[in-house]
LOFIPA-30036 format. One line per field, with one value per residue (C-alpha): residue number from 1; x, y, z. Coordinates in pm, 1 decimal, decimal comma. Example, Ala and Ser with C-alpha at 12.3 -4.5 7.8 and 13.67 -1.06 7.14 Angstrom:
BEGIN
pos: (1 2) $
x: (1230,0 1367,0) $
y: (-450,0 -106,0) $
z: (780,0 714,0) $
# end
This chain:
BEGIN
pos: (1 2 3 4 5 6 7 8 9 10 11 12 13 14 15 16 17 18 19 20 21 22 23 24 25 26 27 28 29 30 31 32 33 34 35 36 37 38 39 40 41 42 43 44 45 46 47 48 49 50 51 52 53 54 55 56 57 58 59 60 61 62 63 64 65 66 67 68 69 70 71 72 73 74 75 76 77 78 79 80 81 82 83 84 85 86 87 88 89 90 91 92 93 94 95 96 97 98 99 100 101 102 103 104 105 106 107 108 109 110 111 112 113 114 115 116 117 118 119 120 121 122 123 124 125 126 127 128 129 130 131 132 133 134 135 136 137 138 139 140 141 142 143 144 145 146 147 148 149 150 151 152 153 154 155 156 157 158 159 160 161 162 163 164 165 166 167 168 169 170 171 172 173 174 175 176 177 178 179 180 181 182 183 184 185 186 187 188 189 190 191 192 193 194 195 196 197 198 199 200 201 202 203 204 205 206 207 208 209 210 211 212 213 214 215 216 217 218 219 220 221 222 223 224 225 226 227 228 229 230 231 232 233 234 235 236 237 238 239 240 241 242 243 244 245 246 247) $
x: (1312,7 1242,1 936,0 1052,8 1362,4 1391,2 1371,5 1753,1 1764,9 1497,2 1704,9 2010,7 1786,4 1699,2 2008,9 2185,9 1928,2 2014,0 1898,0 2073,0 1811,5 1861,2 1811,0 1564,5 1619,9 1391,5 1110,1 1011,5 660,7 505,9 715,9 577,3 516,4 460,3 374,8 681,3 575,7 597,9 513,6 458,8 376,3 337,2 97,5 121,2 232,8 -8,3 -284,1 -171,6 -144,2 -534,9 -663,4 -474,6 -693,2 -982,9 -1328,3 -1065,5 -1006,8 -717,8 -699,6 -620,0 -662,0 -333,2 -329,1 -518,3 -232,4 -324,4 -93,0 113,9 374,5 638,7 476,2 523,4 398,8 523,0 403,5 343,0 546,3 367,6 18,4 76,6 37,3 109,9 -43,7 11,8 -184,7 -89,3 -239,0 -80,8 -282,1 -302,6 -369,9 -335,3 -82,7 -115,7 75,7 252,9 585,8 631,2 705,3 1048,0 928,9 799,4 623,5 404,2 491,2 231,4 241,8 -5,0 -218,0 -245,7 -6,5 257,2 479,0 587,4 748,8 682,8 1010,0 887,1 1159,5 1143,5 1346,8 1089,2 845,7 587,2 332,2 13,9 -122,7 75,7 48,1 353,5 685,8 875,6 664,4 601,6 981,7 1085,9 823,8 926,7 1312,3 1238,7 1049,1 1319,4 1605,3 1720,9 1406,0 1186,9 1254,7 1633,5 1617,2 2017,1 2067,8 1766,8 1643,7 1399,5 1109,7 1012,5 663,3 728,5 435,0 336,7 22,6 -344,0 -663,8 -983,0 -1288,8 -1545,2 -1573,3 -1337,5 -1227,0 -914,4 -684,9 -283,8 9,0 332,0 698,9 740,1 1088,1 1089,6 1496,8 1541,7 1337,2 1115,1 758,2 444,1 112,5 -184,2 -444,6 -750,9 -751,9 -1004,9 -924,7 -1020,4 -904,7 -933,8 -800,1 -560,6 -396,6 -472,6 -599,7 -559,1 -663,3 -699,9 -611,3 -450,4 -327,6 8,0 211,6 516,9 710,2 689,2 987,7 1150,0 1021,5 936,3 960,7 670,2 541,8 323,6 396,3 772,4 795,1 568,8 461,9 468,9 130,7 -16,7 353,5 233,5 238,3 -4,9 152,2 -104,7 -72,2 -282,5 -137,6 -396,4 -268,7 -396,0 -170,2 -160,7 24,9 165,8 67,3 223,2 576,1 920,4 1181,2) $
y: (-1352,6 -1732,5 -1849,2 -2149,5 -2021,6 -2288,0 -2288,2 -2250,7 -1971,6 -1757,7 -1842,9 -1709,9 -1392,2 -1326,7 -1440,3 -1066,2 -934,7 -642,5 -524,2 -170,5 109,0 346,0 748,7 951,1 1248,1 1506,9 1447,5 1628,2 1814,0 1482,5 1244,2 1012,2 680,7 343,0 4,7 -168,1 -424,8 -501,6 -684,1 -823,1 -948,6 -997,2 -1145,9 -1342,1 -1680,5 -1647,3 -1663,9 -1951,8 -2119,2 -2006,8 -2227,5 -2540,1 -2476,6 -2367,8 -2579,7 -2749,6 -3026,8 -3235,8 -3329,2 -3079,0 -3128,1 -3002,2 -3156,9 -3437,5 -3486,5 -3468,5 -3282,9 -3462,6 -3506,7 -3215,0 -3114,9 -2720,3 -2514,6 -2245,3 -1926,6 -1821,1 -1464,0 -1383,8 -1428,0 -1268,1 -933,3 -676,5 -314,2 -20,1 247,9 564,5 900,2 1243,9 1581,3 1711,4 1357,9 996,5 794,7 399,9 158,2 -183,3 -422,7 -698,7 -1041,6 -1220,7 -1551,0 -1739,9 -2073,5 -2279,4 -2585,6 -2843,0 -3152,5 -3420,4 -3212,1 -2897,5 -2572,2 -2565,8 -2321,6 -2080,0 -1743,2 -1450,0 -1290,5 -916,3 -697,7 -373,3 -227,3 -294,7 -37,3 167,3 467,7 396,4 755,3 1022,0 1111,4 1301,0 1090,4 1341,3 1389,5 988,2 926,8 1190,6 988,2 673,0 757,0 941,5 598,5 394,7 624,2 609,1 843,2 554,5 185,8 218,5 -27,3 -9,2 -156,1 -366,3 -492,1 -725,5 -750,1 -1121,3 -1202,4 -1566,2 -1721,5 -1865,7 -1949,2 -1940,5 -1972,7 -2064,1 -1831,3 -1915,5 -2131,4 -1978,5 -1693,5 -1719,4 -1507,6 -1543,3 -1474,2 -1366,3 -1240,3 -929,1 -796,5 -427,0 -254,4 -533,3 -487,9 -757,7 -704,5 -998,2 -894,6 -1006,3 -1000,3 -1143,5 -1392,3 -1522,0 -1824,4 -2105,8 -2326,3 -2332,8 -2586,2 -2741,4 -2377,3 -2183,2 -1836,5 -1603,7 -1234,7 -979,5 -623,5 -516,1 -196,9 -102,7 136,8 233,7 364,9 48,2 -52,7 301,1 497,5 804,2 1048,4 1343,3 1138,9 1346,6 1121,4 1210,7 1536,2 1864,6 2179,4 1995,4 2142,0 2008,7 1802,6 1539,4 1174,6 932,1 609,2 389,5 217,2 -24,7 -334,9 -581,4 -853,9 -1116,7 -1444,3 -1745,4 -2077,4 -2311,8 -2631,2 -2894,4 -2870,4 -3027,4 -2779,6) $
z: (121,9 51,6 139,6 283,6 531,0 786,2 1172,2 1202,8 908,1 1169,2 1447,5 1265,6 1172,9 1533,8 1671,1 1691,7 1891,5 2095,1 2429,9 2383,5 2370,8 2115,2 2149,2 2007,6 1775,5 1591,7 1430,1 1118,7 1067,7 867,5 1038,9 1340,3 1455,6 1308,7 1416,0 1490,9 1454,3 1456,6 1497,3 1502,9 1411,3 1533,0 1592,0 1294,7 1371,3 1671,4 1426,5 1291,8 1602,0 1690,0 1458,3 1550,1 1868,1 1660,4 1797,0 2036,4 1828,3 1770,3 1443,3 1101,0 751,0 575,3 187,4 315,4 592,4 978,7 1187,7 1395,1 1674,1 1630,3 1266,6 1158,3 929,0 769,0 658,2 360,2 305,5 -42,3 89,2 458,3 511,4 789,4 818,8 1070,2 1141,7 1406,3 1480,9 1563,8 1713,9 1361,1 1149,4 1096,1 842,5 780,0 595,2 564,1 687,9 517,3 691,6 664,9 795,4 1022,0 1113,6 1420,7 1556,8 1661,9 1917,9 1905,4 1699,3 1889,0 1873,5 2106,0 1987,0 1677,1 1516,8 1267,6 1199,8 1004,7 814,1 948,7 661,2 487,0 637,7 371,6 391,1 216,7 247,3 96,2 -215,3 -233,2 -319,5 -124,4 184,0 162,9 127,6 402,7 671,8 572,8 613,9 937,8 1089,3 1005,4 1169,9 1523,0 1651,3 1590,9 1491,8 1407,1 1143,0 1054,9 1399,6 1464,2 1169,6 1257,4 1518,0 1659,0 1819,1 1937,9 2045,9 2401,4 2471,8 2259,0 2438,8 2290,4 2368,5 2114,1 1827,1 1508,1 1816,0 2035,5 2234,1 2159,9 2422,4 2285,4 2322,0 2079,2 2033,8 1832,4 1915,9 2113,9 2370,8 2487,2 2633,4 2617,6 2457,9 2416,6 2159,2 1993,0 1662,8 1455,6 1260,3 972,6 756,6 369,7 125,6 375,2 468,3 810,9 764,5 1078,6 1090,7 1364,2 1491,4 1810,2 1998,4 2122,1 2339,8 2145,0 2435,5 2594,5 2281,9 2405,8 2096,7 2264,8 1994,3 2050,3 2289,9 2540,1 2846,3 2810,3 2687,3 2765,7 2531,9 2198,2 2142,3 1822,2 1795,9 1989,8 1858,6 2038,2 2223,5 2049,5 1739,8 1553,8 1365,1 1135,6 1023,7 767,1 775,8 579,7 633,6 352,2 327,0 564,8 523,2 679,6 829,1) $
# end
């Protein structure tokens, strides 16, 4: 996906959006949950936005540019990265989503606003050796037990509110959408700035039933025995903006 997909071009992505909740089938013996998101995601553009508040300060240095009134930046979809990582009674699988877009929007020098858009079709296992057993967990996350991808296939985190804590540390408010559904989370970011571009990492934790994936979940369902998928996922994301850009 380009790189530089405008504000309207994610608004056009997103616009479809879905409240309808989708059902859950069988699982298969490998198969189980991944991070949505997810988001996710999530997440992302939050980073961003951290270190526009980074140190509290009002001013940025963006190619020798200062951010200004109603200035965004976009991300950079090359150098971003998202990674999942979920646990089962019997093991653990981890892997990546790639992100579709996004960008943060600044006022008077501070963040005000912004978007990650991640492609859930996009969804990988980094663990399994095994094309087969990779392929089969893959396909079985992206079906209707789990993220649905045919019929949702993007998750949104749009961004709310950051809050600086410490110097370089902030904590970021968002809107996720994963099938969807719609919850706010929040999470921790640590933030700087190198060469004129805004580097945000961070990890946080999940419920995935809270997006209706309930597949093997134990608070839904009783005697799965060692079948049981845990709620919790982790997502860690490292993001990176381009340099100031017009949308």
């Amino acid at each position: 996906m380009n790189q530089h997909m405008n504000r309207e071009e994610l608004k056009k992505m997103t616009h479809n959006r879905t409240t309808k909740k989708a059902k859950m089938p069988q699982l298969t013996h490998r198969s189980w949950l991944v991070p949505g998101l997810i988001l996710t995601a999530m997440i992302l553009i939050s980073c961003n936005g951290d270190d526009q508040q980074h140190g509290k300060t009002s001013k940025m240095n963006h190619s020798a540019q200062s951010i200004t009134t109603g200035d965004t930046l976009m991300l950079d979809t090359q150098a971003s990265s998202l990674g999942w990582w979920a646990s089962k009674v019997t093991g653990a699988h981890s892997g990546s989503v790639a992100i579709a877009g996004g960008y943060t929007v600044f006022q008077n020098g501070k963040l005000t606003g912004g978007e990650v858009v991640v492609q859930m079709n996009t969804l990988t296992n980094e663990d399994i050796e095994s094309a087969e057993w990779n392929a089969k967990l893959v396909n079985h996350l992206k079906n209707a037990d789990f993220f649905n991808v045919e019929q949702f296939p993007t998750a949104v985190l749009t961004l709310t509110q950051v809050t600086p804590i410490e110097p370089g540390q902030y904590q970021a408010t968002g809107d996720l959408t994963i099938k969807g559904i719609t919850h706010s989370v929040t999470f921790p970011l640590t933030v700087e700035q190198q060469s004129g571009i805004w580097h945000g990492t961070g990890e946080t934790t999940l419920d995935r039933t809270l997006w209706d994936i309930r597949y093997h979940s134990g608070k839904f369902f009783q005697d799965l025995g060692d079948k049981v998928i845990f709620d919790d996922f982790k997502l860690n994301f490292n993001l990176k903006t381009q340099t100031k850009t017009a949308v």
